[in-house]
C-alpha positions in Angstrom: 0.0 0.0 0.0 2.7 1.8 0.6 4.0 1.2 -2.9 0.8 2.7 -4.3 1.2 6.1 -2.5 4.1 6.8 -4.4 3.0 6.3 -7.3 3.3 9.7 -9.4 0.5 10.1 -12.4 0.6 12.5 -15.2 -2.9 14.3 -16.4 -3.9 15.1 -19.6 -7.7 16.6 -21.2 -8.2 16.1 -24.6 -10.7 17.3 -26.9 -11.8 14.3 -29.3 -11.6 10.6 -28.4 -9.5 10.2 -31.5 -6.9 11.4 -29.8 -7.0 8.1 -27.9 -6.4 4.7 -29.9 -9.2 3.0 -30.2 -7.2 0.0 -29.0 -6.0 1.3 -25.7 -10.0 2.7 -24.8 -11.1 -0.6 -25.8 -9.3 -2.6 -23.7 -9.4 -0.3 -20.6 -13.6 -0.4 -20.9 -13.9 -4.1 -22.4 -15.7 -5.1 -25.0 -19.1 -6.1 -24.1 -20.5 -2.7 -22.8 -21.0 -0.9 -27.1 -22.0 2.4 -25.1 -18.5 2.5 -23.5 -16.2 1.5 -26.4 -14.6 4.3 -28.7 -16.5 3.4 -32.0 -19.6 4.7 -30.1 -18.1 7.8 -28.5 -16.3 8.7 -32.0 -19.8 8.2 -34.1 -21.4 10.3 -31.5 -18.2 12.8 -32.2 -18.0 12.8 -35.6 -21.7 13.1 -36.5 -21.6 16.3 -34.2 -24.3 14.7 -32.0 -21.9 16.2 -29.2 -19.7 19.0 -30.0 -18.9 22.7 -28.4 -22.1 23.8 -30.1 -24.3 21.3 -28.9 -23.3 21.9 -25.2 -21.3 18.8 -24.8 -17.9 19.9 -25.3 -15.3 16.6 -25.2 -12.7 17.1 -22.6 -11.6 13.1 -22.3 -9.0 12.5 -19.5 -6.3 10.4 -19.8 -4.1 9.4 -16.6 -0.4 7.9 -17.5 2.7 7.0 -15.8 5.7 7.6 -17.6 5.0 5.8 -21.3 1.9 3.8 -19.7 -1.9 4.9 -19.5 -3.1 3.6 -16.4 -6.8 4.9 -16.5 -8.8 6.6 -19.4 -12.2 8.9 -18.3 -14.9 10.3 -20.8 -15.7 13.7 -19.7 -17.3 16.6 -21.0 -18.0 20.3 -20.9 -21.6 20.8 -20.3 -23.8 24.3 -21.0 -27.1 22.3 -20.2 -28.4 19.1 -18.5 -30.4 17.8 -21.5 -29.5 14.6 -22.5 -28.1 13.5 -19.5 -31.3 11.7 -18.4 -30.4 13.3 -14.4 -32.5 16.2 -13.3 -30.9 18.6 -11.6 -32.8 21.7 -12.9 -33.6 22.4 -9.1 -29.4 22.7 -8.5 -29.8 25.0 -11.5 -32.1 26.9 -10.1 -30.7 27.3 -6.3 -27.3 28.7 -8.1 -29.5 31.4 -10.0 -31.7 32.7 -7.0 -28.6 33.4 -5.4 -27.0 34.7 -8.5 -24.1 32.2 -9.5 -23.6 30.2 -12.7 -24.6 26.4 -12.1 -23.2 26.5 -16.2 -20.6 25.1 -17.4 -20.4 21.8 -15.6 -18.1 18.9 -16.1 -20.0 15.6 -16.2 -18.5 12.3 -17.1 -21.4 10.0 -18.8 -22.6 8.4 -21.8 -24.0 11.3 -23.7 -27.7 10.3 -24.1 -27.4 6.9 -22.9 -29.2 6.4 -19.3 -27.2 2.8 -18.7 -25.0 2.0 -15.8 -21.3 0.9 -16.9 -18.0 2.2 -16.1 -17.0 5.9 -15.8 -13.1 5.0 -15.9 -11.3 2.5 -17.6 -8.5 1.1 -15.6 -5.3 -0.4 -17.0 -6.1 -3.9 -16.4 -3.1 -5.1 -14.4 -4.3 -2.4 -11.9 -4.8 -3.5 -8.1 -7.7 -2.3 -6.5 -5.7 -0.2 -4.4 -3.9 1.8 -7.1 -7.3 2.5 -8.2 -8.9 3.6 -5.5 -5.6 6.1 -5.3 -5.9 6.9 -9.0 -9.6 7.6 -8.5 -8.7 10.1 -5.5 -5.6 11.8 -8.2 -8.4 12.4 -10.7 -10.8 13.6 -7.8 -7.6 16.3 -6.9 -7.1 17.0 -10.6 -10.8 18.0 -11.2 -11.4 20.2 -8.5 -8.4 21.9 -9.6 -10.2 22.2 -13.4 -13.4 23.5 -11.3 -11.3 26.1 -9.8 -9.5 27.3 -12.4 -12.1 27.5 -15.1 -14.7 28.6 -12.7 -16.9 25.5 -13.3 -19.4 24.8 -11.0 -19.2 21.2 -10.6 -18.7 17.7 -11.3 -21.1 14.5 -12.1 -20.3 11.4 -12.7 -23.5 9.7 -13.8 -24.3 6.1 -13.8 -21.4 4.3 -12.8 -21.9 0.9 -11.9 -21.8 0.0 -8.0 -17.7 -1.5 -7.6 -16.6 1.8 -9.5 -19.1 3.8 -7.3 -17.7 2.5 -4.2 -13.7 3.9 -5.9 -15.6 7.8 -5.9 -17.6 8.0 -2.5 -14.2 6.4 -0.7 -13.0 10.0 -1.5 -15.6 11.5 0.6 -17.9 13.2 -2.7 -21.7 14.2 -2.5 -23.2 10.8 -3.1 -26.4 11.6 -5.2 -29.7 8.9 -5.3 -31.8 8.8 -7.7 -34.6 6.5 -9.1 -35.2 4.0 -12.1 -37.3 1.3 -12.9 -36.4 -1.7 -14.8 -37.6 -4.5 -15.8 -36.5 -8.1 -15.1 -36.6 -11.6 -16.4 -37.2 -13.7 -12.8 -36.7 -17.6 -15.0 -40.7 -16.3 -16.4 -41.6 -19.9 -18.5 -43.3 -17.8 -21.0 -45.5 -14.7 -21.4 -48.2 -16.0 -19.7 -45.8 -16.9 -17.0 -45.1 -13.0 -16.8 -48.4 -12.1 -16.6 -49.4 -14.8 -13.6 -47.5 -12.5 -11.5 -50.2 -9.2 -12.0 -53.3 -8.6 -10.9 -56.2 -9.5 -13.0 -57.1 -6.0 -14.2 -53.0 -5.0 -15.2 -53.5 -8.9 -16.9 -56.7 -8.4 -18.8 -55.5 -4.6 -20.0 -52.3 -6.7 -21.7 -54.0 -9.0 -23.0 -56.4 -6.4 -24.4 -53.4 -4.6 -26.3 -52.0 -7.8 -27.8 -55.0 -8.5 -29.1 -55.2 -5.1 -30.8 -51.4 -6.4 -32.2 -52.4 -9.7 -33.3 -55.6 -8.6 -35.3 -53.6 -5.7 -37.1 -51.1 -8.8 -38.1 -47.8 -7.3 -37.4 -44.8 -8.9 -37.9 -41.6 -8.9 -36.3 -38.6 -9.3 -38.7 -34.5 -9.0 -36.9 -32.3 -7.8 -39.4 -28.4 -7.1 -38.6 -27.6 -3.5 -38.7 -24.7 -4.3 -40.9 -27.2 -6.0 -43.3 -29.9 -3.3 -43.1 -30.7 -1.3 -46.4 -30.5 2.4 -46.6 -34.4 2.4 -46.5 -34.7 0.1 -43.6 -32.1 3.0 -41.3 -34.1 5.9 -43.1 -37.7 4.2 -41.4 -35.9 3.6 -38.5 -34.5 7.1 -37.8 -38.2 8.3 -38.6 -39.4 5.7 -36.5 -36.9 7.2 -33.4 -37.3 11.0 -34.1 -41.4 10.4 -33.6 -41.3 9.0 -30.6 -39.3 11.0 -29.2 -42.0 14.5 -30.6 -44.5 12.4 -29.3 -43.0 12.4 -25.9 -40.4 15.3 -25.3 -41.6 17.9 -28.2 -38.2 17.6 -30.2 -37.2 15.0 -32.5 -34.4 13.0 -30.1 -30.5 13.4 -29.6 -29.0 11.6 -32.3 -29.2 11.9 -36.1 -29.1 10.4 -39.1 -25.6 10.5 -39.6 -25.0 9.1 -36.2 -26.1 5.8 -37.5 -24.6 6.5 -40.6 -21.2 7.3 -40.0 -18.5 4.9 -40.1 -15.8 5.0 -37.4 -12.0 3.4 -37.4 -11.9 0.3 -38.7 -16.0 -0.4 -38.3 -18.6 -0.7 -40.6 -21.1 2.1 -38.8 -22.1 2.2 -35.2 -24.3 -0.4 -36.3 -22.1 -3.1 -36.0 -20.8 -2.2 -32.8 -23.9 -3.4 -31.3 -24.0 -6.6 -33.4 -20.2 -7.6 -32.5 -21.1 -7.0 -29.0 -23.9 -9.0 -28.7 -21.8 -11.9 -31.0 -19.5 -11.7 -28.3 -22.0 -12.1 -24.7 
């Protein structure tokens, strides 16, 4: 332990993931996560779906010793809280009745993507006690970005519980917040899942799938490296309406989002389809 205090890190903000080798984020995040792996950061980068003009500035952190990266962070500049899927409109509000600016903020997350996964990427010889002291160097390092660029805060935003552990160890504002979701408790079949409702959430169901099965919809699973440009064109339209039916704009992401082609990938697409191959 001992060992670990000495270490001496070297700190480093950059401005575009491509800056960082695909191969180095990759293996620091894993594989198996596609919101967490550089093809889906740079598509989300390169399509402009997050830039200085959206609000979400890049401002990636990379942590070295000498020659080797030890940890890798998204992070970014933030003008707003949309997207973030976190409401904190009240914090926003409390620094403007007493006259400070709440904006910019530094948050690191998954622009637009309200999943829990890692927030850091360690280098994967790391022991968990050179983690939890390069998770209290980046803690030291931040503040000091707060201070001098008058920012008026940091959020890290849906970190998974083992890397949540690493950031309230260094004695930050723990925040709580609330989702729902669903799970598959070994359910036989559908009517399996619906044994465990009452009768009136089970006969509304079955009252909607009814409505399905007389319309005679089909379901059809097509590889997004195998879709036609038609098939993403309905699917974007698809997206953008539901999200003007629910939030009165017409979503985060673009056409060119799924469009793009990162690095040595076919699209953003096949992110998703090499990470479920791989599960």
């Amino acid at each position: 332990m001992e060992q670990s205090k000495a270490l001496v890190y070297q700190f480093k903000f950059v401005n575009t993931i491509s800056d960082i080798k695909i191969s180095d984020w990759n293996t620091y995040f894993g594989h198996l996560n596609p919101f967490t792996r550089h093809e889906y950061l740079s598509a989300l980068e390169l399509s402009q779906c997050v830039s200085h003009n959206i609000g979400w500035q890049p401002h990636h952190l990379m942590v070295t010793q000498g020659d080797t990266i030890v940890a890798l962070m998204p992070l970014y500049i933030k003008t707003h809280s949309w997207g973030e899927y976190v409401f904190d409109w009240a914090w926003a509000e409390a620094y403007e009745r007493n006259q400070l600016d709440y904006y910019p903020k530094l948050v690191s997350s998954i622009p637009f993507t309200p999943t829990t996964g890692a927030r850091i990427g360690f280098l994967p010889t790391l022991s968990d006690i050179d983690k939890q002291h390069v998770i209290s160097e980046v803690i030291t390092v931040i503040k000091q970005q707060l201070s001098e660029r008058q920012w008026s805060s940091w959020h890290g935003l849906f970190s998974h519980k083992a890397e949540h552990t690493l950031w309230v160890n260094t004695g930050i504002i723990e925040r709580h917040g609330c989702q729902f979701h669903w799970r598959n408790n070994d359910y036989v079949d559908f009517n399996d899942f619906l044994s465990t409702m009452s009768s009136r959430k089970r006969k509304n169901i079955s009252k909607e799938r009814a409505q399905i099965h007389k319309a005679q919809l089909r379901f059809t699973f097509i590889n997004g490296d195998n879709a036609t440009d038609e098939q993403w064109q309905g699917f974007v339209r698809c997206y953008q309406r539901t999200y003007l039916k629910r939030s009165g704009h017409q979503g985060y992401l673009s056409a060119e989002f799924f469009q793009v082609n990162c690095p040595n990938n076919g699209g953003v697409n096949q992110i998703i389809n090499d990470t479920q191959c791989t599960r």
